[in-house]
N, C-alpha and C positions, 0 to 999 in steps of 0.2 A: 378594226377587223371584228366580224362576228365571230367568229370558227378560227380555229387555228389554219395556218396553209401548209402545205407540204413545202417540206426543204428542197425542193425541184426548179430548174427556174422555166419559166414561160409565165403566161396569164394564167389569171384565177380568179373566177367570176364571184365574186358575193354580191348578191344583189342589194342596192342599185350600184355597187362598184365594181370597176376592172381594175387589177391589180397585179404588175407584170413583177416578178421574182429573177432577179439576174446575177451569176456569183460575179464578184467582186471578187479578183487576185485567188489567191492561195486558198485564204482562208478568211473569207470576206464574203457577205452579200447585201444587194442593194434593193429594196422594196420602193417600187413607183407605183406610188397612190394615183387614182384616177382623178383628173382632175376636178371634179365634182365633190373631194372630200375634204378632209379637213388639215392635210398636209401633201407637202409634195412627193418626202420621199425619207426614206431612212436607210442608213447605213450601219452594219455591226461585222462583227468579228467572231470567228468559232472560236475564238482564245479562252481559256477560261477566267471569270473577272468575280470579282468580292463588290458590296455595296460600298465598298471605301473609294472603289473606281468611280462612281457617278457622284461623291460626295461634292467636287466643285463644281460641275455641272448645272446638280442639282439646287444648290446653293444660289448661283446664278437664276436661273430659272425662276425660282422663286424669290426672288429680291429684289434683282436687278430692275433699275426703273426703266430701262429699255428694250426689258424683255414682255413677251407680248402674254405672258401668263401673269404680269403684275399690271401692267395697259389696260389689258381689257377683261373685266369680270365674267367666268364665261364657267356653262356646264354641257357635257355630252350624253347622250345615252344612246349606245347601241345596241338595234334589235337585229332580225333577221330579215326586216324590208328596207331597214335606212338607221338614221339615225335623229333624234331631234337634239336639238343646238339652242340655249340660250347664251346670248351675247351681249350685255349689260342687262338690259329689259327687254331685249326683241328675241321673241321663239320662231323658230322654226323649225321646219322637217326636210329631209334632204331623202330622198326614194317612193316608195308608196305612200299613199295620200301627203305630199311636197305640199306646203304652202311656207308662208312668211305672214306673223301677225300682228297687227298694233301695236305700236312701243304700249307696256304697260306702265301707267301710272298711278297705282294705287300698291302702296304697301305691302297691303293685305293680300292682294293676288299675287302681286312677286312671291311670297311667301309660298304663297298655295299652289300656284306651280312648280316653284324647287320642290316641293312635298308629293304634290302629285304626278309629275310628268319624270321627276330626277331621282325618287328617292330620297330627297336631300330636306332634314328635317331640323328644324331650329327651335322648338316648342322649348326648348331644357337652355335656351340663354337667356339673361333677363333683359327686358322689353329695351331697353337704352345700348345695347349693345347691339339685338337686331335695326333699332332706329339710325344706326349708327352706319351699320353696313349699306344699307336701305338709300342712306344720305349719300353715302361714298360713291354707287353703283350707278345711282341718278344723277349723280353730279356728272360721272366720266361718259354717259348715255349725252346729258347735253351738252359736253366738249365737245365730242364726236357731233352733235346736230352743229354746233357752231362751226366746225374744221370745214365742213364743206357747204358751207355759204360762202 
């Protein structure tokens, strides 16, 4: 989401998403992402919760070899027309000016666009550790090209 949404339930347009807000029970609500983004749906609670509540969650999430934030090396950034999405090597944009662009295969630009399109800056690790990641990213880019042969 770009903007926060009102605690109200019906639709709510951010552009390029529709995004329908519906309470759930008591004290519950359910947010359904437009299918054009980058999840289906979320669920929470008005209860009040400590960050000790997401600690296995979270743990999962980031560990687990079957979960899809350790699968697949991936960055977001949203604006107020879309958002762009890298997904091992492949960039894309999802709203105004949409495209999908050449797996990248050179180092040096992977680089240069977590830097420039993410924010996301590596200059302060040393060079065997970015080579490293570099190796990891590419490698699961061409499992994914092998999966679907």
């Amino acid at each position: 989401m770009h903007e926060p949404l009102p605690l109200q339930p019906g639709e709510h347009v951010q552009p390029p998403f529709r995004l329908t807000l519906e309470p759930d029970g008591d004290r519950g609500w359910t947010l359904i992402h437009d299918p054009a983004g980058g999840f289906r749906s979320m669920r929470w609670m008005t209860d009040l919760a400590s960050a000790g509540d997401f600690v296995t969650k979270h743990e999962w999430l980031s560990t687990a070899p079957d979960s899809g934030f350790v699968q697949v090396p991936m960055a977001e950034r949203r604006d107020a027309t879309g958002v762009d999405v890298i997904r091992t090597v492949t960039l894309s944009r999802i709203g105004n000016g949409a495209f999908t662009a050449e797996p990248i295969v050179r180092e040096s630009e992977w680089f240069e666009v977590l830097a420039d399109v993410f924010d996301l800056n590596f200059d302060g690790h040393p060079p065997e550790w970015r080579h490293s990641l570099w190796d990891t990213v590419f490698a699961r880019h061409r499992d994914w090209q092998a999966s679907r042969t």
